[in-house]
N, C-alpha and C positions, 0 to 999 in steps of 0.2 A: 540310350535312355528308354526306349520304348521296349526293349528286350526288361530291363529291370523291374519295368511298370509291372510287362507282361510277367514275369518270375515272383513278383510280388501278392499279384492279382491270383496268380496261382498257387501260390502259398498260404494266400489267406483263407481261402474255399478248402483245398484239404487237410487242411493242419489247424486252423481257430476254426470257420464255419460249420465244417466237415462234423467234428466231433460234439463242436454245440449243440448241432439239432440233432446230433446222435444222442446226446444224454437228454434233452430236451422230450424228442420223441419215446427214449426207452421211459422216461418217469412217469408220460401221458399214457404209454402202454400200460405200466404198472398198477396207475388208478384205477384204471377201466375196469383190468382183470379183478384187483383186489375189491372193489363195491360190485363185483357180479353176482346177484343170488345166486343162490348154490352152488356154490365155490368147491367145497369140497364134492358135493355128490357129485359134478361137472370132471374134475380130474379122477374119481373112483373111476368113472366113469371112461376115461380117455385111454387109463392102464388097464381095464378091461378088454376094452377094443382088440388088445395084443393077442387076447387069447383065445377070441371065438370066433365064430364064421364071417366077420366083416374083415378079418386080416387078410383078405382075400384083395380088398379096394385096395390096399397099402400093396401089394405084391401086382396090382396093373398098374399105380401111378408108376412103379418102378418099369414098368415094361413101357410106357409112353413114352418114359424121357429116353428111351432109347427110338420110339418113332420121330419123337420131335427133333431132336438133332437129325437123325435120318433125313429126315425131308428138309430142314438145312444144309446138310448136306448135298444131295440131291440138286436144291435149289441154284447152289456156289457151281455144283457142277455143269449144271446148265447154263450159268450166268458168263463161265470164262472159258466155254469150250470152243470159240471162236479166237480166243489167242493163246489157249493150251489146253490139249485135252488132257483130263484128269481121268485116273480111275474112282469109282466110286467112293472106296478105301480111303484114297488118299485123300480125299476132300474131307472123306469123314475126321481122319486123324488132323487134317487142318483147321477145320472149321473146331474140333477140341482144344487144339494148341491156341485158336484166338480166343477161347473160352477163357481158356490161361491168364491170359497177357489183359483180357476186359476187367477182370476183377477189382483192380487196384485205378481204372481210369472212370471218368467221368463217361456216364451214359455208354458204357461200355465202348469206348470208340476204339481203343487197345484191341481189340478182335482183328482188327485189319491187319495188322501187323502179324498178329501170329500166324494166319493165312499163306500171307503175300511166301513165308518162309518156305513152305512146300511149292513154291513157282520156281520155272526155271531162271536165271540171269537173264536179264531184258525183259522180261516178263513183268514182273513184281511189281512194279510202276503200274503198267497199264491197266493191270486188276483191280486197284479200287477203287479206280469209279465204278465197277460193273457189279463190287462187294456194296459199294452204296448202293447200287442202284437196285440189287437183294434187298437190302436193309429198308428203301425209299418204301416197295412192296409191303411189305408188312407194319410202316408206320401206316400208311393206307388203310389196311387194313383192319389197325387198332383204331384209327380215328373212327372210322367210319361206324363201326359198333360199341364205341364210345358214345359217340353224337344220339345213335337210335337208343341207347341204354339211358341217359340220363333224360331223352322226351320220354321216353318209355316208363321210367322209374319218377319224372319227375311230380306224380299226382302222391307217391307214397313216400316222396321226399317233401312234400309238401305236408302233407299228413305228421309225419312223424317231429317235423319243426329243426330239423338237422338242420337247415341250413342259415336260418334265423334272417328271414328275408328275402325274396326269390330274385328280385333282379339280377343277382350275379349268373343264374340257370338258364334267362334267355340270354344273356351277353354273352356265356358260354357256347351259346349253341347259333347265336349270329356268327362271332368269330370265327366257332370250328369248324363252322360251314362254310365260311370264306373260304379258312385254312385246306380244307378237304380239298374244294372245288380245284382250287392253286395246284397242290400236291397232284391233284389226277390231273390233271391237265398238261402240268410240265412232267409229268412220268411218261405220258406217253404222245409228247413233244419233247423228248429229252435230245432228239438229234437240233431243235433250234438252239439250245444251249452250245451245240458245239461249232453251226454257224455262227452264232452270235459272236463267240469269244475267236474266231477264226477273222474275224475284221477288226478288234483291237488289235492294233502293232504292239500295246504294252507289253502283254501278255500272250500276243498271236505264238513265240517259241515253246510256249506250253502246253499245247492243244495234243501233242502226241499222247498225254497224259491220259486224254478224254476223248479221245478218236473214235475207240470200240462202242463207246456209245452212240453212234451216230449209225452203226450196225444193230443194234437191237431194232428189232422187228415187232410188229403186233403179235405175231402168235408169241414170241419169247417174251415179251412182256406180260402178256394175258398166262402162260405157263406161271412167271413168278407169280404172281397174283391168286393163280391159281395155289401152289404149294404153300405161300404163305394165310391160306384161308385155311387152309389143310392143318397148319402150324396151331392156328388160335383155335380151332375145336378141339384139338389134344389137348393146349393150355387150361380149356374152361374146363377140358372132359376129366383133368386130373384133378382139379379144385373140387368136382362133384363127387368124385370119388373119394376123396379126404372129408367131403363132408358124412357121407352114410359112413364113413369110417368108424369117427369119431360121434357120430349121430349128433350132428347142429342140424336143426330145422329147420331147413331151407331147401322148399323145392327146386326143381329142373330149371323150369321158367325165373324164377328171384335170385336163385346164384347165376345163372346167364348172364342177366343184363348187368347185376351187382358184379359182377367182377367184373365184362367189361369195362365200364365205369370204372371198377381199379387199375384197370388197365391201359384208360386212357390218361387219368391222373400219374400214374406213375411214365409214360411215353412225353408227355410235355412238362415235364419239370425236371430239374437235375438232379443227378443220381450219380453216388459213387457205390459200386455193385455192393462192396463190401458191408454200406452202411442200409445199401437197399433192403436187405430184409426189413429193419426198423420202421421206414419209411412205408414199404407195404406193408408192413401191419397197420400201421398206425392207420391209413389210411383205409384198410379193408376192413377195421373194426368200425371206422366212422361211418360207411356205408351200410353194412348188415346189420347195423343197429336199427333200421328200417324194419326189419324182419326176426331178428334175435337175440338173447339180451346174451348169448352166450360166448364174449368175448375171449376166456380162455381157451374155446376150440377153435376161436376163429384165429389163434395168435400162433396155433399148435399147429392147424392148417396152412398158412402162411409160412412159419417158417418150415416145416418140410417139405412143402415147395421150395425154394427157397434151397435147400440141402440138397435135394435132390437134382434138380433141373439145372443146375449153379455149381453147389461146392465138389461135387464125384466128379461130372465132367470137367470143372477146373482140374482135378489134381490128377485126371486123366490125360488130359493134354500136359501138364508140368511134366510128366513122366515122359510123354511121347518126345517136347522140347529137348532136353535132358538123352533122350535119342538122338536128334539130329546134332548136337555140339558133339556127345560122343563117335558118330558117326564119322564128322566131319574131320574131327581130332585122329581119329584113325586114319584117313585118308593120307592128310595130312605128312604122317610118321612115315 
């Protein structure tokens, strides 16, 4: 019975909800774009970009998303080389292939799995707690420049009347603060989690699962922390870049905190990758409207993020995937 719920429960988020506020969202994009003054001079404008000396931003965002997986990479390699050491390579093409498998899942958790694939047998279990515990680092790290982005922003969200009533902005920022403090705290107390569940009998034949984590160390914890801070100034630094691309007017400092802000918005809520571009626009237009009425760049900036960062390295890893089955199919014969 609980299996059907769950199958049910699960059917109704990506198959009715899923698409509802897919078309919900795409029609609130629509408005925004279509009442933006100057509309047209705004996309002359965008197809311009292609042809003169700014095409130069479009040609680093493309060199970043090769640093930002990099240092994901990196990161997984550092994270499971106490139960297998990887080569760099090989992390990279793993850390692609769960790129793969995230697309079609909620809040990308499909990544884990396309990973685990390049571990040896016995292995592949014990690595994803240590793939979370990559993954825990970098929520961290979006909360926390979340939190400072919306105190930071919130005199010109007050200003601009976006929010239509402020209480929800401290309640955001009590809670996230709770939430933060929780999150650092058991990151790097992550070994009491594995005493703790090591004196339940229910569940004490489980703990092999999560063993390795009671091996993470401060300096290996403070390292992911470190790579994933590394991760989110590529992130912002590609946004920046897409903007003088495109020339939206938004300085250094107001697309920093404003995208944060998108950044935290889209980290605590649910998200199927696929429909995530939608979702971050919708929400990246609601914030830079603070700062600029020019929503078709900011919808054009988003989703080539979005393309980039997302759809190449998906279809990057499907082909690497599509490697190991043929690989293993040979073997096999």
């Amino acid at each position: 019975m609980k299996f059907l719920q769950h199958k049910n429960i699960k059917i109704f988020l990506n198959y009715i909800l899923g698409p509802l506020l897919f078309v919900w969202l795409s029609w609130s994009i629509f408005k925004q774009i279509k009442n933006q003054p100057h509309l047209e001079e705004t996309w002359l404008n965008i197809k311009a970009s292609f042809t003169d000396a700014r095409v130069i931003n479009l040609f680093l965002v493309f060199l970043l998303m090769f640093v930002n997986w990099s240092l994901e990479a990196l990161k997984w390699k550092i994270s499971v080389q106490n139960v297998q050491p990887v080569s760099f390579f090989r992390s990279l093409k793993a850390i692609l292939s769960g790129v793969s498998f995230s697309v079609t899942t909620p809040n990308r958790t499909g990544e884990y799995l396309g990973r685990v694939l390049y571990m040896d047998e016995g292995n592949r279990l014990k690595v994803i707690s240590l793939t979370v515990l990559g993954s825990l680092s970098q929520l961290i790290i979006t909360v926390f420049f979340g939190l400072l982005g919306l105190l930071i922003l919130q005199p010109a969200i007050n200003r601009s009347g976006l929010s239509g009533g402020f209480i929800w902005i401290n309640l955001i920022l009590i809670g996230g603060s709770i939430v933060f403090l929780f999150l650092t705290v058991f990151y790097f107390r992550i070994g009491w989690l594995v005493r703790w569940i090591d004196k339940i009998p229910a569940i004490k034949k489980y703990i092999w699962l999560i063993n390795e984590l009671e091996k993470a160390d401060t300096t290996l914890l403070l390292r992911l922390l470190s790579i994933s801070m590394l991760r989110y100034l590529v992130f912002v630094t590609q946004y920046f870049l897409l903007f003088r691309f495109i020339a939206v007017d938004v300085n250094w400092w107001q697309g920093f905190w404003a995208t944060a802000l998108v950044f935290f918005i889209m980290a605590v809520q649910p998200t199927i990758a696929l429909f995530e571009v939608v979702q971050k626009t919708f929400w990246t237009e609601q914030i830079f409207t603070i700062f600029t009425v020019n929503t078709l760049g900011i919808g054009f900036v988003t989703t080539t993020i979005w393309f980039i960062n997302l759809v190449i390295p998906a279809a990057a890893g499907s082909l690497l995937i599509l490697g190991i089955k043929l690989f293993k199919k040979d073997e096999a014969s």
